[in-house]
N, C-alpha and C positions, 0 to 999 in steps of 0.2 A: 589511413582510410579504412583500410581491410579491421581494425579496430572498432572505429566508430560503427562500420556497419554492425559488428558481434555484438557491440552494445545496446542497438536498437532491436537488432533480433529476441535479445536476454528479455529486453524489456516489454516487446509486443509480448511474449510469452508470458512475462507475468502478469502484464492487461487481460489476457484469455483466461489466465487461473481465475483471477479477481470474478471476472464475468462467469466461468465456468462454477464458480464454487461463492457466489453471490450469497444466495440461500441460506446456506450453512454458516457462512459465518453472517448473516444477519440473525441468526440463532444464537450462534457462542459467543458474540460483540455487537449486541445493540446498542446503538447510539453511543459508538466508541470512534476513534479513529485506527485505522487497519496499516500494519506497514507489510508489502509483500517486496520479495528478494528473490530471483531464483527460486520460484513457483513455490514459496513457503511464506507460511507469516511469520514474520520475523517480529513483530511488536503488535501491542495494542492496548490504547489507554482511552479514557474518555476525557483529557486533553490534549489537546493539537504539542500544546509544547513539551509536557511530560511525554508523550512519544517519541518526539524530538530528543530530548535527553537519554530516554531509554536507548535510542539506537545507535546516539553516539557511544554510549558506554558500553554498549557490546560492540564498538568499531564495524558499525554495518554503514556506507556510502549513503547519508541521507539524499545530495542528488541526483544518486542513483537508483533507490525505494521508489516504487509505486504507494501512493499514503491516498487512501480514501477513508472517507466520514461513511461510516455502512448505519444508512438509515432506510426507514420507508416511507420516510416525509420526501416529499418532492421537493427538493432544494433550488434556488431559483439563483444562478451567481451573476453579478453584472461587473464584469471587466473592463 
């Protein structure tokens, strides 16, 4: 338990980077997808699955990455 909760802690923190540091990297990765880890970017390609590949290949937890599309189009998703 005492695990899970560290995990979502790790992970709210990297949701606040992502938020915190928005801007910027809609600057250095337009219209890219962004992989964040332990308040770093850890990848970014301008496709979904070449990210994907990239992160396995540097053995970074894709389940565990935060992965945003940093665009300034308003994206509309229906789940």
């Amino acid at each position: 338990m005492h695990e899970l909760q560290a995990e979502l802690q790790r992970f709210k923190r990297d949701t606040q980077y992502y938020e915190a540091h928005r801007e910027e990297l809609l600057t250095q990765y337009p219209e890219q997808w962004v992989a964040v880890f332990n308040q770093q970017v850890v990848g970014a390609a301008p496709d979904f699955e070449q990210l994907l590949a990239m992160l396995e290949q540097n053995s970074i937890p894709v389940e565990r990455t935060l992965i945003e599309h940093v665009t300034r189009k308003e994206e509309l998703l229906i789940l």
